[in-house]
C-alpha positions as CSV (number, residue, x, y, z in Angstrom):
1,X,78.8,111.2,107.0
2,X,78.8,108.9,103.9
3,X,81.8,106.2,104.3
4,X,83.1,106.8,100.4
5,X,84.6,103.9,100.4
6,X,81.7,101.2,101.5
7,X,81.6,99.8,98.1
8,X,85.1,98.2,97.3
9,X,85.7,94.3,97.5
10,X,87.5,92.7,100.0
11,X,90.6,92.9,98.1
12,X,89.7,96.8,97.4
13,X,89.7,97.6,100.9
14,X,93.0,97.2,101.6
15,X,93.4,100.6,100.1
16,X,91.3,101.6,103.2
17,X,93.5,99.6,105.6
18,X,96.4,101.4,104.4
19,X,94.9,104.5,104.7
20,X,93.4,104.3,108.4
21,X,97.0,103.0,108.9
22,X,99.0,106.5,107.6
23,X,96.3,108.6,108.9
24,X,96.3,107.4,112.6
25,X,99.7,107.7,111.9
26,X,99.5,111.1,110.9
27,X,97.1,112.2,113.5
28,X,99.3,111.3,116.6
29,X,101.4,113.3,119.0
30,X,104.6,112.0,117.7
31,X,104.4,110.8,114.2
32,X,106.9,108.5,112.0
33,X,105.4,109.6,108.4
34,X,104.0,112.3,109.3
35,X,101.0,112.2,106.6
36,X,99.0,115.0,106.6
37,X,97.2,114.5,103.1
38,X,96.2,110.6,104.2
39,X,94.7,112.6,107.5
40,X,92.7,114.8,105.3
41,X,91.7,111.9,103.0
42,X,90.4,109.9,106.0
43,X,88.1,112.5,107.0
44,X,86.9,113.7,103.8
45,X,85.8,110.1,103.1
46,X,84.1,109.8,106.1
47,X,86.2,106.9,107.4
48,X,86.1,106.7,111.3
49,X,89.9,106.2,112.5
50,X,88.8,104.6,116.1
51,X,86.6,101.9,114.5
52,X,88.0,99.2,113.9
53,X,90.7,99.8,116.7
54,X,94.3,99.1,114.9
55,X,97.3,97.9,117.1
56,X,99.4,101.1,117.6
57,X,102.6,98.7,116.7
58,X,100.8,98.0,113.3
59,X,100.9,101.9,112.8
60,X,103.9,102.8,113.6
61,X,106.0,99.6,111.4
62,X,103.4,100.5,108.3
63,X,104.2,104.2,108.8
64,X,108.4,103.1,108.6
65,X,108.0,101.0,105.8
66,X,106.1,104.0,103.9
67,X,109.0,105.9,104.8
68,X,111.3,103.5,103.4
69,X,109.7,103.1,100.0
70,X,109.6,106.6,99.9
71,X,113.4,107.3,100.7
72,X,113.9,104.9,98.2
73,X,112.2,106.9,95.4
74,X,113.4,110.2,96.2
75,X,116.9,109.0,95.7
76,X,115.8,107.3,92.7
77,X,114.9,110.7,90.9
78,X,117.2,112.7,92.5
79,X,119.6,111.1,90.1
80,X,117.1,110.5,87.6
81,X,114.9,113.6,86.9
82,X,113.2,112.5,83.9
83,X,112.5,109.2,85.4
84,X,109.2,107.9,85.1
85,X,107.7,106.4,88.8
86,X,105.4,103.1,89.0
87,X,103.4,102.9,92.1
88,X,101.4,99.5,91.6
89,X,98.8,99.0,93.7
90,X,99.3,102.1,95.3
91,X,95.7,102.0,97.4
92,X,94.8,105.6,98.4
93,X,98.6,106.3,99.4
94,X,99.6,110.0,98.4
95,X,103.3,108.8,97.7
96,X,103.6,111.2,95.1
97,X,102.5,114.4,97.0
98,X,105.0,113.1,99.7
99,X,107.9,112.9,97.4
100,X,107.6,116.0,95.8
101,X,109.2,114.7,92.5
102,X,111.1,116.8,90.3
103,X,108.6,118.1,87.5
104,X,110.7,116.2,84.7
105,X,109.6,113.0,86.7
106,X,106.0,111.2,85.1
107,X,104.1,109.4,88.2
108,X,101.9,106.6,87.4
109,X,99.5,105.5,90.3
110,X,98.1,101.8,89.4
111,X,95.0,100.1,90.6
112,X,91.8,99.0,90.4
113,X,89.2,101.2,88.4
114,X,86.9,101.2,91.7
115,X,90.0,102.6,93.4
116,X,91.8,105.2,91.3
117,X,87.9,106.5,90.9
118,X,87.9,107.4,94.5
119,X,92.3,108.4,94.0
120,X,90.8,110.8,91.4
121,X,88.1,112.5,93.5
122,X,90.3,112.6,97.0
123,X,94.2,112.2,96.9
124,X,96.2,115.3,95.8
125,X,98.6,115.4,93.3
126,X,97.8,111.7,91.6
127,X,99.6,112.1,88.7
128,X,98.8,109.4,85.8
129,X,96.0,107.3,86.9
130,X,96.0,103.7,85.6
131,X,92.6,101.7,86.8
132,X,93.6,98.8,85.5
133,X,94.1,94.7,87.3
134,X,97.5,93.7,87.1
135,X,97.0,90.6,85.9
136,X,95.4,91.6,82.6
137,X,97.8,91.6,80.0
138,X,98.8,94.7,78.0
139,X,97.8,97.0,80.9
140,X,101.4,98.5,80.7
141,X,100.9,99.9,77.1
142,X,100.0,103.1,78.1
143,X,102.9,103.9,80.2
144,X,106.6,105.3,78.7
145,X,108.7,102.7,78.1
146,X,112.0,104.2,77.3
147,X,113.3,106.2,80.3
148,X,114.8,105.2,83.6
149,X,112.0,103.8,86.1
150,X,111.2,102.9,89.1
151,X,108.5,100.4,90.4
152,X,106.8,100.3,94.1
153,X,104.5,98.8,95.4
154,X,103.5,98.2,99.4
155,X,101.6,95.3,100.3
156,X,101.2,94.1,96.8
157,X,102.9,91.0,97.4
158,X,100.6,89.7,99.8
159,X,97.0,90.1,97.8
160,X,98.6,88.4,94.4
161,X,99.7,84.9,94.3
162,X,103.0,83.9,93.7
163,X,103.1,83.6,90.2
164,X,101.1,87.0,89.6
165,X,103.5,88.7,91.4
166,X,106.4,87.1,89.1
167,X,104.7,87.6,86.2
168,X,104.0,91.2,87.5
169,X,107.9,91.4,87.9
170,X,108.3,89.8,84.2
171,X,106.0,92.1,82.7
172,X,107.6,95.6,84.2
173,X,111.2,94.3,83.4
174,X,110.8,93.6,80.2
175,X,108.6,96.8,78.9
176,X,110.8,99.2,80.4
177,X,113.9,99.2,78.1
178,X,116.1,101.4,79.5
179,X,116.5,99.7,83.3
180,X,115.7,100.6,86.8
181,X,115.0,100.0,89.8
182,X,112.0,97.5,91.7
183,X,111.3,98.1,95.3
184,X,108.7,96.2,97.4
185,X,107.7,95.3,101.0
186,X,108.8,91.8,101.0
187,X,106.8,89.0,103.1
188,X,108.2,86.4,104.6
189,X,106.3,82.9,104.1
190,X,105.4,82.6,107.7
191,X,104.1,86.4,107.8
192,X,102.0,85.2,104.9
193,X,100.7,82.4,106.7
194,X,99.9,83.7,109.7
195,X,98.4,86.6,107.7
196,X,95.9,84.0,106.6
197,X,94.8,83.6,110.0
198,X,93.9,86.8,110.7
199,X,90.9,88.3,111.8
200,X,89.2,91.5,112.6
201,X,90.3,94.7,111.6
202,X,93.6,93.3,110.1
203,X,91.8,90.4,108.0
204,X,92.5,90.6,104.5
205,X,93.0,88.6,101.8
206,X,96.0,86.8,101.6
207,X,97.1,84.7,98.1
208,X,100.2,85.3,98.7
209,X,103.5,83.0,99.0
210,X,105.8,85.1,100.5
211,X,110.1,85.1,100.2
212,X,112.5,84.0,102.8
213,X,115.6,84.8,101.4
214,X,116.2,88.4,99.5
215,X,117.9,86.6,96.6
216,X,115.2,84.5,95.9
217,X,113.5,87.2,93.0
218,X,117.0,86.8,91.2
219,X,115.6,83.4,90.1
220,X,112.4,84.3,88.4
221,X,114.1,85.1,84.7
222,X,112.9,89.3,84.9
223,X,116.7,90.4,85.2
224,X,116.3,91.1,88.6
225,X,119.7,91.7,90.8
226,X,119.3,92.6,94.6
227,X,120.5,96.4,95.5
228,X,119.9,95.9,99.1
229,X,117.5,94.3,102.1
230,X,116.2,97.2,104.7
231,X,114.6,95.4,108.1
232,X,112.0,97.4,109.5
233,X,113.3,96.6,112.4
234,X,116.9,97.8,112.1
235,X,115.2,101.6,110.8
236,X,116.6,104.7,112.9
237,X,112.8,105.5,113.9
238,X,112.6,102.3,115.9
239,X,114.2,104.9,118.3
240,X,110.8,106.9,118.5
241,X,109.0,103.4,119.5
242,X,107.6,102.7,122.7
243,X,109.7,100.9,124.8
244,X,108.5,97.4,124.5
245,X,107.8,97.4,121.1
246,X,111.5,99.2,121.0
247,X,113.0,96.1,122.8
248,X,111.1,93.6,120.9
249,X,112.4,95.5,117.5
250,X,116.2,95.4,118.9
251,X,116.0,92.0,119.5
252,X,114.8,91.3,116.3
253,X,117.6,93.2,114.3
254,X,120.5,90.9,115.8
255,X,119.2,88.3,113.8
256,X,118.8,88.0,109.9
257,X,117.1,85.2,110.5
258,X,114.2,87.1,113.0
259,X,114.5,90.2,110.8
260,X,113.2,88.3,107.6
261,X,109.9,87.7,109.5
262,X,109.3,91.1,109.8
263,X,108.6,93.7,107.7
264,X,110.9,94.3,105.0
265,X,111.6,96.4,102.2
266,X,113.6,95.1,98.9
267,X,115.0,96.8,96.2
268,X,116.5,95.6,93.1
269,X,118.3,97.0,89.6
270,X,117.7,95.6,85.9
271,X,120.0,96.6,83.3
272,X,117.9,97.9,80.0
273,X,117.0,94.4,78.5
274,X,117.2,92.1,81.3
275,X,113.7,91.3,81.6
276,X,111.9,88.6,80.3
277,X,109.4,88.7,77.1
């Protein structure tokens, strides 16, 4: 079978990463996403899920932290049905089809061109597709700019330097003018670093810089004000893990300090306005 997505870049193929990552997921005994479209996906692009072996603790913390981001959304549009959603750099990741949004709600999936190519031939339910790189300026011109929003992204943070991923936070602030909400996986600078170290299956490329401290995004003038800080490791499915990686997770949530190493999720509110032009 033809592997359908042989052809991206190295920064590309994160999108595959993340998708081997939900599938396995989705393919165990006892999943914590439970993604049966990324399972489908997977098999209809002819990607082998037992080569390159992934850690199972890899699969099960990205599998939380997809859950996360999507709780997050669902409440978002609960309250807000004519909201529009902003997944940026959203891979191959059927968020959409998992949230179920209500029809009022216009879902924009952002990426490369090479990768919302493949979105538009194998992920259900992709809603507006934007191939577009997110450092271009005006790429946002296209998208609704008056209604509540808003913006995910999952492992963004980690494949755009530090000031891309301000300016990324500058640019969505300021062009949506009624306010919203901004929700990302947050690295810490050592997860970053050690990230850079990587090799094998989980090798990627990091440009990255990483935050610490939760508040830090307050500081980059795009009106951002922190809503709340959600520790992978503190989640209720770190019940379901196996019993070391259970322990190792407990430990972890007793201290703020440990948790921030971890896996994270962030999620802030700007008022219509607050964002920088």
């Amino acid at each position: 079978m033809i592997d359908e997505g042989a052809g991206l870049n190295a920064v590309q193929q994160v999108a595959l990463l993340g998708l081997r990552l939900r599938a396995l997921d989705g393919a165990s005994d006892a999943p914590l996403l439970g993604d049966d479209h990324s399972v489908a996906i997977a098999r209809a692009m002819g990607l082998d899920l037992g080569k390159p072996a992934l850690p199972r603790a890899v699969v099960l913390v990205h599998a939380v932290r997809a859950r996360t981001l999507d709780d997050t959304v669902r409440r978002f549009v609960a309250v807000h049905p004519d909201a529009v959603v902003l997944d940026v750099g959203c891979g191959l990741d059927p968020r959409r089809a998992r949230c179920a949004p209500p029809a009022g709600v216009d879902w924009y999936d952002v990426d490369f061109p090479e990768v919302t190519s493949l979105r538009e031939r194998f992920v259900p339910d992709p809603g507006h597709l934007v191939g577009t790189d997110v450092t271009t300026p005006g790429w946002l011109d296209a998208v609704p700019a008056d209604r509540p929003v808003i913006v995910v992204t999952d492992g963004l943070q980690a494949l755009l330097s530090g000031p891309s991923f301000i300016a990324l936070a500058r640019a969505v602030t300021g062009h949506f003018r009624s306010g919203g909400e901004f929700a990302f996986n947050a690295y810490s600078r050592l997860a970053l670093r050690n990230g850079r170290r990587a090799r094998g299956a989980l090798a990627m490329p990091v440009a990255g810089e990483g935050i610490d401290d939760p508040r830090e995004p307050e500081s980059w003038d795009a009106g951002l004000t922190l809503v709340e800080e959600l520790s992978m490791s503190r989640a209720p499915q770190v019940a379901r893990f196996p019993p070391l990686l259970r322990a190792m997770a407990r430990i972890t949530a007793r201290s703020t300090r440990l948790a921030r190493t971890g896996d994270r999720v962030v999620r802030y509110r700007f008022a219509p306005g607050a964002g920088h032009r």
